[in-house]
N, C-alpha and C positions, 0 to 999 in steps of 0.2 A: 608229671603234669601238676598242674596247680589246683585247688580245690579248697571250696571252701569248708571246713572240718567243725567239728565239736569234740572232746571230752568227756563231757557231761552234760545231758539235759542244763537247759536254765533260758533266762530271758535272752533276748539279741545277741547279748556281748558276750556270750560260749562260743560264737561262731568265729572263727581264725582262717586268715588264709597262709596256706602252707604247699607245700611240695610235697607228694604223695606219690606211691607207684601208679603206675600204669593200668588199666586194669586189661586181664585178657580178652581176646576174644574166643567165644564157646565154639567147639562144633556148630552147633544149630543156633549163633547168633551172630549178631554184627556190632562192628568197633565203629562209634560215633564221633566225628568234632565236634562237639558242640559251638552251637554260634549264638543258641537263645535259649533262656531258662523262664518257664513261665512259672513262679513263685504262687504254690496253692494253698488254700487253707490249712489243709494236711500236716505244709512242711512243715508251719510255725506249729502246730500243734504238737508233732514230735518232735522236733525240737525242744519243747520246750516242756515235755515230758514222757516223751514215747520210747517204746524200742530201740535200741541201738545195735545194729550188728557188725560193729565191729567198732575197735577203738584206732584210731580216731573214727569216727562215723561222718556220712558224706551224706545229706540228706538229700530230698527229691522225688520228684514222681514223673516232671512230662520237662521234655527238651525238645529239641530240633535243631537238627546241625546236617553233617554231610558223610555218607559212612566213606568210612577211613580203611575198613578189614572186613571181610567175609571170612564165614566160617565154611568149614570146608563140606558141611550137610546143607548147603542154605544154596537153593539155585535161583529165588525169586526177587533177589536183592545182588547188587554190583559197587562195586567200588564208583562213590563217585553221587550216588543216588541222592537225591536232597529227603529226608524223613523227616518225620516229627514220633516220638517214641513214648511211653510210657513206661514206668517201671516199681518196683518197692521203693528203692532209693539210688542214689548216685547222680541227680538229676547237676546236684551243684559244682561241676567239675568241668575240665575240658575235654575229658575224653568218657563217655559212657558205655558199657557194656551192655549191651540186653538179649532178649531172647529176640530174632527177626521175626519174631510171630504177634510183638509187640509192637511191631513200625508199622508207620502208615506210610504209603510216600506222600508223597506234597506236591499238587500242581504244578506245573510250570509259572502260573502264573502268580502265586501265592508267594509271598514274600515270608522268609522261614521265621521271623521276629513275629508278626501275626499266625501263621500254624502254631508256634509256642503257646500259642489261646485256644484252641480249638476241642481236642480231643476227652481231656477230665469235661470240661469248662461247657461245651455243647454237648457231649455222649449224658453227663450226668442231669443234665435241664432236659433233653429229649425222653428219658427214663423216667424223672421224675411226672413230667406230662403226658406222656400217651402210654410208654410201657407199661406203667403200674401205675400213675394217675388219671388213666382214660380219659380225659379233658375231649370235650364236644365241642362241635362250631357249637356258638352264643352261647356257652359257660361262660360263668363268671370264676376264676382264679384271682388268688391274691398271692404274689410272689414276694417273700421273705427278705429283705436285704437284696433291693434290684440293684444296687451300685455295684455290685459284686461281681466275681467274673462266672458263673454259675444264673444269678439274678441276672445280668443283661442278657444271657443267652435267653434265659426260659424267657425274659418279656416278648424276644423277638419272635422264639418259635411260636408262642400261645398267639401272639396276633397273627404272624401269619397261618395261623390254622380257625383263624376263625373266633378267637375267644374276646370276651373283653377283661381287660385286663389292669387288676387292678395292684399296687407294689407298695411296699414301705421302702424309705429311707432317710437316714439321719439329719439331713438339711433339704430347705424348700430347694438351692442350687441342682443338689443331686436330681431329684423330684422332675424338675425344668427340663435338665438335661435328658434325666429316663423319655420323656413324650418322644423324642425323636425316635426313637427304639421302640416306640408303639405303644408306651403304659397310656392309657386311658383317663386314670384318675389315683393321683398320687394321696400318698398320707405320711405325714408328719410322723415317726414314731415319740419325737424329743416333748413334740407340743401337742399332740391331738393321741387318745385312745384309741388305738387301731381296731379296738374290738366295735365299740360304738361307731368310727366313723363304717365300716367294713357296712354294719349293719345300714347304716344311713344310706352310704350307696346302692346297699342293694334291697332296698325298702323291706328291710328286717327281714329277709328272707338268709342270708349270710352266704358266704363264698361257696361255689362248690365244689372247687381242689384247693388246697392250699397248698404252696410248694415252701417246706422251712428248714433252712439250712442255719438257726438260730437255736433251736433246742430249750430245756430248760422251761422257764419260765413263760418266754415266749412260745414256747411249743403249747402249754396249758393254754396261755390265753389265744392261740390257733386255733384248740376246738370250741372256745367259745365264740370265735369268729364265724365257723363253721356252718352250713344250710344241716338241717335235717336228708340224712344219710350223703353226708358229704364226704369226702375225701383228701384226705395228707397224705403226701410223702413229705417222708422227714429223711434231709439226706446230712444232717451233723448238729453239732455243736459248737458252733462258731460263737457262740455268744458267751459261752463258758460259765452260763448260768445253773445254778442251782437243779433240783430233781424237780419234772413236772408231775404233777397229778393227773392224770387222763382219764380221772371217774368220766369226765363230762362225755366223752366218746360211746359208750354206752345210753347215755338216754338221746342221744343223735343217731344212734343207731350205724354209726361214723366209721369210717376204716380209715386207719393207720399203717402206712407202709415205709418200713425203713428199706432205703436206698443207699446202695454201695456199689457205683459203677464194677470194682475192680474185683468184685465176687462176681458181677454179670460177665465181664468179661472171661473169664475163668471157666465158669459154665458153660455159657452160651457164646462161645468166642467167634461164631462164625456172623451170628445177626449181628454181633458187637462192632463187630470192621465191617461189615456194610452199612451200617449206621453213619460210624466217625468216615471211613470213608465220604459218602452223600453227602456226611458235615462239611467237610475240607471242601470240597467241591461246590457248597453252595456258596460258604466264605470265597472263595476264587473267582466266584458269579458275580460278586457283589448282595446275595440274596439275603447273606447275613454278613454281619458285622463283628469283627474283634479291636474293642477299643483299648488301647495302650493306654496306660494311666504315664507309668514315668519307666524310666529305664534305669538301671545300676550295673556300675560297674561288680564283677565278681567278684574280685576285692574289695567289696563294700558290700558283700551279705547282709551284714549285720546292721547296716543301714537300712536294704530293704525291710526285713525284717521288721525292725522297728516304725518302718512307717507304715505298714499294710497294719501291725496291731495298733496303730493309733487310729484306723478308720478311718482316714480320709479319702483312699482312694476313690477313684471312682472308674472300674474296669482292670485289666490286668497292671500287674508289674512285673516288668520281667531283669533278668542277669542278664547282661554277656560279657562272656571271658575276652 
């Protein structure tokens, strides 16, 4: 099969496409085509410094495609089945192996280029807001980097639960476009203090979840955003900023919760697939939305790549082989 590889950690251009073996299919799992690669924050992260298991390494984490092979312990999956999957890695290839305890299937009516959005992308926004961010009808939330594909989920779930909803992002454009998706009241990161405006909107009272998938710096200036006994999740480091200082979380009296879907899932594997299932199923409804930024060829990994770290996007980007 073809796949897009690495060697070595490094920027974009480690990534190569090449011909690789096949990979098996397990007893207790299922052989995927892959037909759509939803490119997460993750990959480029490891890629561009993470683990490797194995040389050449085949990064990834969520696909959708069409299983190809069952394993011979697997009775709840068929040849034939349209998924969407999650895994450590392998996501950037044409054929994925995983455990079928990792697949979700995929409506009938859901197109499998949009499920490639779903499962990290809505499972870790839903987590960060009600599993472990308790978000109430008429809280105020300020979500992180709403252009993002994690930020446009959490705007949509927070409004439709009730919240008002407040987001950063890089240009007034992004900003414009988040309202349709429910943001309330946008902030400028580039040109306005998000700490000051946060408080402005919320007549100095300050957010009372933040959802930050920035880290770093921006994670500091979070709890200064913060209400008295407020609440974060902090689900990364996408900003690749520097060490925050979180003294301020204490005189807030504040909780801090780090979020890692793929340790929940692990755990708690059973409410984790009724979740992403409900997910898939309201995306299917129309209740939520998966917005496609741009699409790339698999043989132009390293393109994607480089344009999701230049920050423009606005929503997913996905591969297909």
């Amino acid at each position: 099969m073809k796949a897009a590889v690495y060697y070595q950690t490094g920027n974009p251009s480690v990534l190569q496409y090449e011909d690789v073996a096949d990979p098996e299919c397990r007893p207790k799992g299922i052989l995927i085509e892959v037909k759509a690669i939803g490119i997460q924050g993750g990959d480029t992260l490891n890629r561009l410094g993470g683990m490797m298991a194995s040389k050449p390494h085949v990064v990834g984490y969520q696909a959708s495609g069409i299983v190809r092979e069952v394993g011979n312990q697997v009775s709840d999956r068929k040849v034939g089945d349209r998924v969407v999957a999650t895994m450590a890695h392998g996501s950037h290839a044409e054929l994925v192996s995983v455990a079928a305890s990792s697949s979700y299937l995929v409506p009938d009516s859901l197109d499998l280029e949009l499920a490639a959005g779903v499962p990290i992308e809505f499972g870790t926004a839903a987590d960060c807001l009600f599993e472990f961010g308790h978000l109430k009808k008429g809280e105020t939330v300020l979500i992180q980097a709403g252009g993002g594909g994690v930020g446009l989920a959490a705007i949509q779930l927070a409004k439709r639960a009730g919240a008002i909803v407040l987001s950063t992002a890089s240009t007034d454009e992004k900003l414009n476009r988040l309202r349709d998706f429910g943001l309330d009241q946008g902030i400028n990161y580039k040109t306005e203090d998000f700490v000051a405006r946060t408080m402005e909107l919320t007549d100095g009272r300050g957010a009372d979840l933040i959802v930050d998938s920035v880290g770093g710096k921006t994670l500091e200036n979070s709890v200064r955003a913060l209400a008295y006994r407020g609440r974060i999740s902090w689900v990364g480091n996408a900003g690749r900023e520097g060490p925050a200082n979180l003294g301020g979380l204490g005189q807030k009296n504040a909780q801090l919760t780090g979020v890692f879907l793929g340790a929940e899932m692990g755990v708690n594997a059973e409410r984790c697939r009724e979740m992403i299932e409900r997910l898939l199923a309201d995306v299917a409804k129309g209740e939520l939305q998966v917005v496609i930024d741009q699409k790339f060829s698999l043989s132009d990994a390293s393109s994607a790549h480089a344009y999701i770290e230049g920050r423009g996007s606005f929503g997913r980007v996905l591969l297909v082989p």
